[in-house]
Every structure is written in C-alpha cells, then in structure tokens.
C-alpha positions, -999 to +999 in steps of 0.1 A: -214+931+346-247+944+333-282+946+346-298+950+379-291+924+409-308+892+399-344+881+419-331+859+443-358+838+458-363+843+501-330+860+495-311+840+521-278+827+519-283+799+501-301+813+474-279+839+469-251+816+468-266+794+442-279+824+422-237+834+427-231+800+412-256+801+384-237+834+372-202+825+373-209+792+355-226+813+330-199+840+326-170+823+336-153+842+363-166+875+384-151+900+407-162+902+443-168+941+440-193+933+410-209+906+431-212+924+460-235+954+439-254+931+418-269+914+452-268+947+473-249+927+499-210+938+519-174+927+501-176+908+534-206+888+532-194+883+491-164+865+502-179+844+528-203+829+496-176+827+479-157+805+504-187+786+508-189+783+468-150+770+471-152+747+495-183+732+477-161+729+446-180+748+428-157+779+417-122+785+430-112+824+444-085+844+431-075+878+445-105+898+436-128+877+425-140+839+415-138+823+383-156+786+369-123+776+346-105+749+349-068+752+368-037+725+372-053+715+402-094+723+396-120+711+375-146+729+366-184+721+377-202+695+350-226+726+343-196+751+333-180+721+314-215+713+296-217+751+282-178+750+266-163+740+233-196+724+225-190+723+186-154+712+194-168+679+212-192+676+189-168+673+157-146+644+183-183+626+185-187+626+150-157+608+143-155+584+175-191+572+164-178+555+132-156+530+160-188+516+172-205+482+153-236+466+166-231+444+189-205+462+207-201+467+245-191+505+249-174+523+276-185+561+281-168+581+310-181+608+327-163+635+305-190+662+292-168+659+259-176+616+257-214+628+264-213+645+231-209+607+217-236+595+242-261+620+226-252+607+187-259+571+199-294+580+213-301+600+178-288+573+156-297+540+150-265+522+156-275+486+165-281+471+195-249+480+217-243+475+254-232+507+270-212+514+303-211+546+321-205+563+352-218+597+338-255+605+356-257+627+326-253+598+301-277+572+319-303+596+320-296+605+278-299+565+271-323+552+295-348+532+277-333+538+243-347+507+222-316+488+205-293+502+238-288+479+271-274+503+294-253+494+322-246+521+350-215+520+371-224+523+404-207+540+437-199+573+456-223+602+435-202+630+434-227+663+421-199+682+410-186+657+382-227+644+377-208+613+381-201+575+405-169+573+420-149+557+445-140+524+456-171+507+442-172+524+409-131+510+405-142+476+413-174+473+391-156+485+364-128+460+369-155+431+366-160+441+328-145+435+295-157+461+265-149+463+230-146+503+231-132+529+260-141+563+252-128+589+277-115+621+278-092+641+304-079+673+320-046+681+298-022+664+274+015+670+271+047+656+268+030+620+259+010+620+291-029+627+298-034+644+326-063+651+354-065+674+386-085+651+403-068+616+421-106+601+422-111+609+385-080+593+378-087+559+392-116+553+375-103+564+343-077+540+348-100+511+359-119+523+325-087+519+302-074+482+318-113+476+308-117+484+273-100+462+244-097+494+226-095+527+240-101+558+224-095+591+239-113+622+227-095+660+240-103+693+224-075+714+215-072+735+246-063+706+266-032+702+243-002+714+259-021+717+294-012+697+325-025+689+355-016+673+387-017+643+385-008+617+354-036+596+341-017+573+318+013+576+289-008+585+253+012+552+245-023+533+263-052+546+233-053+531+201-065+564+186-063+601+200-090+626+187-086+664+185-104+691+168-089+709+141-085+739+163-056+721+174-022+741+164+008+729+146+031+736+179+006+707+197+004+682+171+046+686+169+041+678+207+022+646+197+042+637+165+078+639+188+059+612+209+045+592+180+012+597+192-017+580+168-038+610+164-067+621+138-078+656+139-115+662+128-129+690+110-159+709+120-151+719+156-126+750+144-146+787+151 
C-alpha cells in the first residue's frame, strides 16, 4: 500500500472500520500488517475490525489479511460489485435492451450487472414500460422517469445487496406476471447458475416463475465458477448473455449443455 494512513474522522472504531471498508472495496483485498501501519493502530486491534467487518458481511478474512472478492460461499458488498467489469455489464445491457418494446412490464433484479440495463432505460427513450425491481439502486436510477411506472418490490432491506428480501419480497413477486426477467447470478457451470447466498436464491427464483421470458445476463468470469447453492438449470432462460471475454473452454461448457447463448462485443479489455 501507498500513502500515509488515511484522516479518519474522531478516529474511533467505527470510523476506522468504515474507512477499513472504504479501502478494501476500493483495492480489493489488504493484509492486516499494511492495515495495521496505515492507521497507526496493533495487528490486534486490526483483526478485531476486521472481525467486525466479517461479521458485517462486508469483507471476508484470510490468513493474513481481508479481501472484497467474491468466494463459493461470499458475495461481495453492492459497492465492490458496482466498481467491477463495468464495460463488461455494460456490453450485456446493450444487447438485453433491444428485448424490451413499449408497453412491456420488465423485471430487474438486484444484480449490479442488470443495473447496467436499468441505467440505458433511464437514458433512452424506450416507451412507456412498467418496471419491477427489488434493487434500492434501481428504484432510485428510475424514480420519476417520465414514460417509466416503476414498481418496487418490497420486504427485508438488506444494505449489503442494496436490495428487499425475504419472505415479503418472494410473495410480492409471486403476485405478478411480466413480459421480461432480467437477472444475473454468482457462477455458471455444468448447465446450472449458481449463487452463494440461500436468500438471494429465492427471490431470484420467485423472479424467474414471474417472467414470461427470462433473460439472464453473466460476465465471463462467472463462467465456469460455482457457488453453493443452485439457482436454477440454464434450461429456465430463453436467452443467456456473456461478454466476449468469455473463452472458448466456457462457451464448450455451454454448447455441451445446449445452452442458448449470444456473446456481445464491446465488453473484451
């Protein structure tokens, strides 16, 4: 790491923690040694933020330090998954835009890669649509968009995923009928998408028993990835979208299952 220790506001505990936060997210990962001389504080007092940090959900610890990345059983914080493979999601938008027709009702979940779709619809002039989402960060992008009646899923708000869950959230969703899903998930191999999280799962589920047609956008590095627990067989979505970062080893993966996929240019670095 470079640079001094960061001003930390009152400098108590829970400023340093979230000013701990704020750098992982940014950087990715971080050792405890680094930490612990960037905010002048003991490896002992580093590792109880850090626990604090983990059991918040916010990073997970490794031996020797903390990382923001995504694992078979962790998802990463919405503002860690905001920052990543931004052009990537943005290239899957693109394309899953041209599935929408005025008049539609549309299903967004609360996937940071489906909010790059959210943010073409308030830019373009699409029709009037009805749009469903769970996503806090969604609602807020299409609130009072003229041409867009917006319909938030309520429920459990869970600040890690920016997002309504639970009970609620399953049931409200099971009331509707949409012409369009759009979601996105964790990992996908061996003709499975895949999540970490059983709460996550649900409502993606609810979301796909919903939608007429259901479209799933995933950037290549969730190809070949899995997680622990099954979301549904690729057999459910009408269309899979990947970025053409995607390599010939993971589209084999997807041809073996006869997977109906398009993979859209632009996202590639």
């Amino acid at each position: 790491m470079s640079g001094g220790a960061p001003e930390v506001e009152g400098q108590g505990p829970a400023a340093r923690q979230a000013a701990m936060a704020a750098l992982v997210l940014a950087e990715g990962s971080a050792g405890a040694a680094g930490l612990a001389e960037r905010f002048g504080v003991s490896l002992m007092t580093v590792h109880r933020d850090l626990d604090e940090l983990e059991r918040q959900g916010v990073v997970r610890k490794f031996r020797g330090g903390v990382t923001a990345q995504p694992s078979s059983v962790f998802e990463s914080n919405v503002q860690y998954r905001l920052k990543t493979m931004r052009p990537q999601k943005a290239a899957l938008a693109a394309r899953a835009v041209a599935e929408i027709e005025p008049g539609m009702a549309v299903l967004l979940d609360d996937s940071t890669t489906v909010l790059e779709l959210a943010r073409l619809l308030r830019q373009r002039e699409t029709g009037p649509l009805t749009v469903v989402t769970n996503f806090l960060e969604a609602i807020n992008l299409l609130a009072g968009r003229p041409g867009i009646r917006l319909l938030a899923l309520g429920g459990d708000y869970d600040p890690l995923h920016s997002s309504f869950l639970g009970v609620s959230c399953v049931e409200a969703v099971g009331q509707l009928r949409v012409d369009v899903g759009f979601v996105s998930t964790s990992g996908v191999h061996g003709g499975h998408a895949y999540h970490q999280e059983q709460r996550i799962v649900s409502v993606k589920r609810a979301m796909l028993d919903s939608a007429a047609r259901r479209v799933l956008l995933a950037d290549h590095t969730k190809l070949g990835r899995v997680a622990l627990h099954r979301v549904a067989p690729l057999s459910r979505f009408d269309l899979l979208l990947v970025d053409d970062g995607a390599g010939p080893e993971a589209l084999r993966d997807l041809d073996e299952h006869q997977v109906r996929y398009e993979v859209c240019a632009g996202g590639a670095a």
